[in-house]
C-alpha positions as CSV (number, residue, x, y, z in Angstrom):
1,X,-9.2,24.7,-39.3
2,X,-5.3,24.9,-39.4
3,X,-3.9,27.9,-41.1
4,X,-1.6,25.4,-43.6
5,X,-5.0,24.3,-44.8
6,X,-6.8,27.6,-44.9
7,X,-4.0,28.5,-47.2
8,X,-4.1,26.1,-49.3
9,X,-8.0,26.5,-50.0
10,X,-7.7,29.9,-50.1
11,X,-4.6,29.5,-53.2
12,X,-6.8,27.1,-54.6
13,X,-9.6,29.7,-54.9
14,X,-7.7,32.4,-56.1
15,X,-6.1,30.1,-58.8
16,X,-9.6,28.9,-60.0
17,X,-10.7,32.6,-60.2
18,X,-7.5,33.6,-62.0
19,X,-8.4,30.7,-64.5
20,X,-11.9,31.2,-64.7
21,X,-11.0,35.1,-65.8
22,X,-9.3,33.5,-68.8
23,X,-11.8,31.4,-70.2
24,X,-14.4,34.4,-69.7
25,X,-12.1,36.5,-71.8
26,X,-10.5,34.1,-74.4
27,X,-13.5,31.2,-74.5
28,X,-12.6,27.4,-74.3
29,X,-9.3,26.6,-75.8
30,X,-7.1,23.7,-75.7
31,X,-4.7,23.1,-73.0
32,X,-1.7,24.0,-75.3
33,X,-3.2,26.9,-76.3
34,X,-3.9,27.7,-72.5
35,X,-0.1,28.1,-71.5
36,X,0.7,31.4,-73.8
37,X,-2.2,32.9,-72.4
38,X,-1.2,32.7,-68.7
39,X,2.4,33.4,-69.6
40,X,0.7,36.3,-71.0
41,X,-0.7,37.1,-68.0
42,X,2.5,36.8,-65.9
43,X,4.1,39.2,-68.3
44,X,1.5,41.7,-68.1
45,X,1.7,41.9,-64.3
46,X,5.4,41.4,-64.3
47,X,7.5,41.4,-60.9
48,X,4.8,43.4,-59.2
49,X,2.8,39.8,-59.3
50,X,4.4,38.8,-55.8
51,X,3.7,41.8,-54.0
52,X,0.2,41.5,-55.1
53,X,-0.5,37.9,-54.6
54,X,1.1,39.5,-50.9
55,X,-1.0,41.6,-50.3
56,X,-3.9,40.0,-51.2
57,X,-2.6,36.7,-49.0
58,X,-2.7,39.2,-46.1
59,X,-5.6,41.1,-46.8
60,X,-7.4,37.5,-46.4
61,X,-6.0,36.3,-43.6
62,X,-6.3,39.3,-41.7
63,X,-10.1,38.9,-41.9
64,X,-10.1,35.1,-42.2
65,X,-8.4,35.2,-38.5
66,X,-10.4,37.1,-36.4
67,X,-13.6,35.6,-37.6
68,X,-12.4,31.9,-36.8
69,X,-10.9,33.3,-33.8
70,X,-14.4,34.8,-32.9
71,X,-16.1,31.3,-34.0
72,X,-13.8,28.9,-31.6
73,X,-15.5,28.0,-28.6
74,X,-13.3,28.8,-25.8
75,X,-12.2,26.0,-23.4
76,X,-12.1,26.0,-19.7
77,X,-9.7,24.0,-17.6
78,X,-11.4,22.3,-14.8
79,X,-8.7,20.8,-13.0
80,X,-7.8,24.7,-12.2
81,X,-9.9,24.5,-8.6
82,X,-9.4,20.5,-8.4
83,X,-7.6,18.8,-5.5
84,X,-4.8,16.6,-6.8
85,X,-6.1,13.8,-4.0
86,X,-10.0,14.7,-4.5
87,X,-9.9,16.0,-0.9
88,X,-11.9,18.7,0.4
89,X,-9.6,22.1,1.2
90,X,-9.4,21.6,5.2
């Protein structure tokens, strides 16, 4: 998987999480309703949001990387000991 991709799912994720925290607390409310709330949010956490959405962006790849790292099959190169003419080494 490419790491543009593994970002994406992984800021889709912590979107749906950050949404699904706000219905748990408030309930099901219209969308209009929705857009105070989250605004709410942002407030709340203020200009500390970026360094945390950081840091948590890091802390997830950090262990994301190794693992697929660890997971991919590593690939040998046979032409490595191969004869461009298909000769025997005399």
């Amino acid at each position: 998987m490419k790491n543009k991709t593994l970002f994406l799912y992984v800021l889709f994720l912590l979107s749906w999480f950050w949404v699904l925290s706000l219905y748990l607390r408030h309930g099901l409310v219209p969308p209009a309703d929705f857009q105070p709330l989250i605004l709410q949010d942002l407030e709340f956490l203020g200009p500390y949001v970026l360094i945390l959405d950081l840091l948590v962006m890091v802390a997830l790849f950090s262990v994301i990387t190794p693992y697929l790292r660890r997971s991919s099959k590593a690939t040998e190169d046979s032409c490595e000991d191969e004869p461009l003419d298909n000769r025997n080494n005399n």
